[in-house]
BATORFI-890285 format. One record per residue (C-alpha): x, y, z. Coordinates in Angstrom, 3 decimals. Layout:
atom X->X, Y->Y, Z->Z
...
***
This chain:
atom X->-38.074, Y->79.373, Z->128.730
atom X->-38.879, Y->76.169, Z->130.019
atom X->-36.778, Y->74.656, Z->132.811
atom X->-35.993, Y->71.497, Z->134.136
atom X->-37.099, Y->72.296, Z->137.733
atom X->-41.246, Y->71.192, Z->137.960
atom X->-43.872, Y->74.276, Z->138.849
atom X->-47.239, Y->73.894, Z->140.143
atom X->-50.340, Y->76.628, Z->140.835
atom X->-52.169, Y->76.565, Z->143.759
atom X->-55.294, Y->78.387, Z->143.912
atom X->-55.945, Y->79.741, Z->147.419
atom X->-52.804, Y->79.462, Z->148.535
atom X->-52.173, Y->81.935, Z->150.913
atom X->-53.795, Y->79.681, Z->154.090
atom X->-54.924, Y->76.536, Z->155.382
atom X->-55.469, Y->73.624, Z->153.223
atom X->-53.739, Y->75.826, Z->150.060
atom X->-50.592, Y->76.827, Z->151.914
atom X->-49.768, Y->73.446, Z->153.037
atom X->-50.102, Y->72.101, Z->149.476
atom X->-48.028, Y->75.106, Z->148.184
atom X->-45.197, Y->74.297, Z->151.131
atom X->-45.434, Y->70.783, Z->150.240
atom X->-44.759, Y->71.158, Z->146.861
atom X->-42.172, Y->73.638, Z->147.564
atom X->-40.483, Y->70.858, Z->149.694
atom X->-40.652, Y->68.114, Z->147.056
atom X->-38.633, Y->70.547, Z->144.821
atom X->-41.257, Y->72.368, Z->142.933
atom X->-41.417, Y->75.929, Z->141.889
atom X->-44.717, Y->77.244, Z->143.442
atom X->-47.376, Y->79.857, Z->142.157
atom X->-49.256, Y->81.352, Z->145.186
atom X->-52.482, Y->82.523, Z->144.270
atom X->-54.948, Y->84.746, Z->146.475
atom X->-57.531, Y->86.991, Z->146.205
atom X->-57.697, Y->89.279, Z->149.519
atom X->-55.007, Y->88.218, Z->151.897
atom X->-51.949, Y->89.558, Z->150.135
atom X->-49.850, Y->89.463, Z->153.665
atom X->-50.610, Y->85.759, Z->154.284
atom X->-49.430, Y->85.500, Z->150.922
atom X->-46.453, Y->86.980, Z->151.130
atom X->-45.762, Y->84.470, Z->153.994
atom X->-46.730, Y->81.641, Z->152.217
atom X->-44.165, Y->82.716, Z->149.795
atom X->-41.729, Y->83.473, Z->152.067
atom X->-41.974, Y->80.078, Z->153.533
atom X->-41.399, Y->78.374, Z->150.315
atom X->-38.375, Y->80.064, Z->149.270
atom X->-36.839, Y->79.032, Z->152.495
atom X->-37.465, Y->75.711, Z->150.981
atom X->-35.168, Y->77.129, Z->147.711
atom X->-38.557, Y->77.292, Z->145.948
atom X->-38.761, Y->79.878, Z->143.337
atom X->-41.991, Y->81.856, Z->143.952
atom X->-45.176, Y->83.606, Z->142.314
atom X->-47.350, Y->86.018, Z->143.845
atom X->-50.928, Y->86.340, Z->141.765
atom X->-53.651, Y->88.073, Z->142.959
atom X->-56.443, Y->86.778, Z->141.308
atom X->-60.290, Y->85.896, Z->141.969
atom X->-60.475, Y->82.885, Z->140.179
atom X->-64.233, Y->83.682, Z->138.905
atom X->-62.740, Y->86.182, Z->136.589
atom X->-62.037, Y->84.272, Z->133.633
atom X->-59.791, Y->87.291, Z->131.583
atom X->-57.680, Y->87.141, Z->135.511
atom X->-57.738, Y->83.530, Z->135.049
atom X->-55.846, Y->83.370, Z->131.765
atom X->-53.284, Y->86.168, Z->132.771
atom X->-52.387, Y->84.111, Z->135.799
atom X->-51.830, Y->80.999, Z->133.863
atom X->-49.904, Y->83.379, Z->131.659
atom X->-47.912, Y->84.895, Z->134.233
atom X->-47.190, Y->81.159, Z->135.335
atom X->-45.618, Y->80.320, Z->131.818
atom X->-43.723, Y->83.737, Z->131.466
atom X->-41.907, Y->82.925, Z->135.085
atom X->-41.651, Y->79.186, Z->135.370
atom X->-42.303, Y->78.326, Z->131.504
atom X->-43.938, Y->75.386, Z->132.418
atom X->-46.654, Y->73.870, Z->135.040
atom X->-46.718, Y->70.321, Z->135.828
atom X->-49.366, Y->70.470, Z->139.006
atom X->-52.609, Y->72.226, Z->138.980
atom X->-54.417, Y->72.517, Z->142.858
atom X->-57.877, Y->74.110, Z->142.531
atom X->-58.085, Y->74.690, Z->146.392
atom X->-60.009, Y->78.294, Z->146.471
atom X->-63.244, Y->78.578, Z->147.417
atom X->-65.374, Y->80.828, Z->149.355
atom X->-68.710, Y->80.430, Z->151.540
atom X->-71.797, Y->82.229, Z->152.601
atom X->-72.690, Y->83.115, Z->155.763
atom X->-76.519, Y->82.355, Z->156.834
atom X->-78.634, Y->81.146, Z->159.969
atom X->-78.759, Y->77.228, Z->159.948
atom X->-82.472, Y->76.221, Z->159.057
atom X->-83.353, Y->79.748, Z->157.979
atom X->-83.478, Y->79.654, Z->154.137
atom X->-84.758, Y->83.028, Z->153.888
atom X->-80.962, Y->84.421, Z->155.727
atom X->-79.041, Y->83.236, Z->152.520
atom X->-78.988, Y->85.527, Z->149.803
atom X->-79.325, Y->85.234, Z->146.318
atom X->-76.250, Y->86.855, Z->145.553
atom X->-74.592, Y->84.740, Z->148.207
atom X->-75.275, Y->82.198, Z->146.324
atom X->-74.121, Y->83.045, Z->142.877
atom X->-70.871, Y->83.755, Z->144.499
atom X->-69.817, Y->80.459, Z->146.256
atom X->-70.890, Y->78.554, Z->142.747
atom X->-68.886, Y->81.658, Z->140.637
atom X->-65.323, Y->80.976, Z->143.092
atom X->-65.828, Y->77.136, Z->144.179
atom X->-67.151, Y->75.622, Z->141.129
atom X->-66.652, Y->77.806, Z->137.860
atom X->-63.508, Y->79.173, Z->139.168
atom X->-62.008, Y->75.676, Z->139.448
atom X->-63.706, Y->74.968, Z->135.803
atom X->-62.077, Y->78.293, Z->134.432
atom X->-58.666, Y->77.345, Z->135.880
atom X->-58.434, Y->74.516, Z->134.898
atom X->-60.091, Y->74.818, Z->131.219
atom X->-56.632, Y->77.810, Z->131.171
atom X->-54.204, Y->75.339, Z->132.555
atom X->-54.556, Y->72.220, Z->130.371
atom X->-52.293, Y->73.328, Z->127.360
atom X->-49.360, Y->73.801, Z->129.753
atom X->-50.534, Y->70.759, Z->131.443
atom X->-50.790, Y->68.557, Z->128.319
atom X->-47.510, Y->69.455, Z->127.026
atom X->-45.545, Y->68.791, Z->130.788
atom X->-47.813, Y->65.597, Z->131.116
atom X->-48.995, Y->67.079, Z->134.410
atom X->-52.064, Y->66.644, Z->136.953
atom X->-54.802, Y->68.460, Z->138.632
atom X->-56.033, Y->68.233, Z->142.207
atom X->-59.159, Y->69.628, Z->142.977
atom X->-60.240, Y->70.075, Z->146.708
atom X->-63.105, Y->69.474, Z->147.919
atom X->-65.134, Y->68.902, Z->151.708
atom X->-66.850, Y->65.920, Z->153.315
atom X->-69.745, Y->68.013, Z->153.106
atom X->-69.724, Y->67.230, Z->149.660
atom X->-70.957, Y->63.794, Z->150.678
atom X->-72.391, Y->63.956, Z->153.700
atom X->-73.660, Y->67.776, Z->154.068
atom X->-74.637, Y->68.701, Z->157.613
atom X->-74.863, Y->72.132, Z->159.196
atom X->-72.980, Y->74.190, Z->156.467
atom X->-74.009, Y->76.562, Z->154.450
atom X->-76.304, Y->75.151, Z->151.931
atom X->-74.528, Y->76.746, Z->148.808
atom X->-70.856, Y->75.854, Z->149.816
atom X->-72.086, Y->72.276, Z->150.664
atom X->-73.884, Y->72.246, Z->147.087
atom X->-70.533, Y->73.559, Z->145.569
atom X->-68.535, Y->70.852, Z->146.953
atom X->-71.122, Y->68.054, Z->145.894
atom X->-70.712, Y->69.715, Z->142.541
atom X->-66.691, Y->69.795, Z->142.663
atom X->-66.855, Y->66.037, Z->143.530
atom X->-69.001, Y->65.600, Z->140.507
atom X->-66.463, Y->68.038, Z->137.824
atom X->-63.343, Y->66.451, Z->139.150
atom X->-65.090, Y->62.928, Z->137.764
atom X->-65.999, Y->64.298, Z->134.576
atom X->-63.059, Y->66.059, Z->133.933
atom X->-60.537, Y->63.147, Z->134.722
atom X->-62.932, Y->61.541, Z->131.739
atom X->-62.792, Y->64.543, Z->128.796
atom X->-58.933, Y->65.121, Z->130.241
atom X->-57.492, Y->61.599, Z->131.394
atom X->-55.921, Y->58.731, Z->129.332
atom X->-57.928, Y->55.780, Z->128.785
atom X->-58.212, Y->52.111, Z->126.912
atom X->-61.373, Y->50.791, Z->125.420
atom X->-60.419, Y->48.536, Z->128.701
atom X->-60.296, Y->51.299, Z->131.452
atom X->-63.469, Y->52.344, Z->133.043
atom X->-64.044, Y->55.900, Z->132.984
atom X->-64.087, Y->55.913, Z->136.573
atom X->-60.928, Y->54.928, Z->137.147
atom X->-59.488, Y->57.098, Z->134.248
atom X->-57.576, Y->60.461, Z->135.054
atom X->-54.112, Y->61.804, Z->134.574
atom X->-51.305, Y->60.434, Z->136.199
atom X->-48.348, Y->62.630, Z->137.439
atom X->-45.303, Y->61.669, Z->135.376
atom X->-41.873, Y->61.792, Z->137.543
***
């Protein structure tokens, strides 16, 4: 049943830059969606914190690189809140290896960070977008500096956020309203309300 009262997902929102987009949305008057993969407790605070903001709250455990977990959040989403009218893709993982030392980052490392940071934000949002469509919603995709300007990091997490930089562009042009007079690169979906 679909309410009057706006709902949003946030993707790793059980700390840091997730949380404080979850609590923010909870204090602008949205319902939240907490999603996590491992850190149920921090979670459960998260949530906790929001409905002391008179937020109605969802608890998913979900690693966002499973794309059948994907679409049973996003249906768990509709089932509670019957709508979602923000989308953060904020989860993301990284890889731990010796700075200079190619050889100390695994293969497998890899293929993880690019699985969570980078087809995990794809999958989400490819799940999202009917809801989306129909509330007139938006998406916003975190990403890092070291997307630009990659330093010390890990090479694969920098990579992924280079990467994330690029999707968000190319999805505001296959998702966002545009003219025959609007540049793509100024095209993308505006938040109604």
């Amino acid at each position: 049943m679909t309410t009057e009262k706006k709902a949003a997902l946030v993707t790793g929102a059980a700390s840091g830059i997730g949380r404080a987009a979850a609590l923010a949305l909870a204090r602008a008057g949205y319902d939240v969606a907490i999603n996590y993969s491992s850190s149920e407790k921090a979670a459960r605070e998260t949530a906790a914190a929001a409905e002391k903001l008179n937020a109605r709250t969802l608890l998913v455990r979900c690693d966002v690189s499973d794309e059948a977990g994907v679409r049973a959040m996003v249906k768990s989403v509709q089932d509670k809140f019957g709508r979602l009218d923000v989308l953060v893709n904020n989860a993301g993982t990284t890889a731990p290896w010796t700075p200079k030392d190619l050889e100390s980052l695994s293969l497998e490392d890899w293929d993880r960070v690019f699985a969570v940071n980078v087809r995990g934000l794809f999958q989400v949002t490819r799940a999202a977008v009917p809801l989306l469509r129909v509330s007139k919603g938006c998406i916003v995709n975190t990403a890092s500096i070291v997307g630009l300007r990659p330093g010390p990091q890990p090479l694969p997490y920098a990579a992924s956020k280079a990467a994330i930089i690029n999707l968000t562009k190319t999805l505001a042009y296959n998702l966002g309203r545009r003219s025959a007079s609007t540049p793509w690169r100024r095209a993308g979906w505006r938040a109604t309300g």
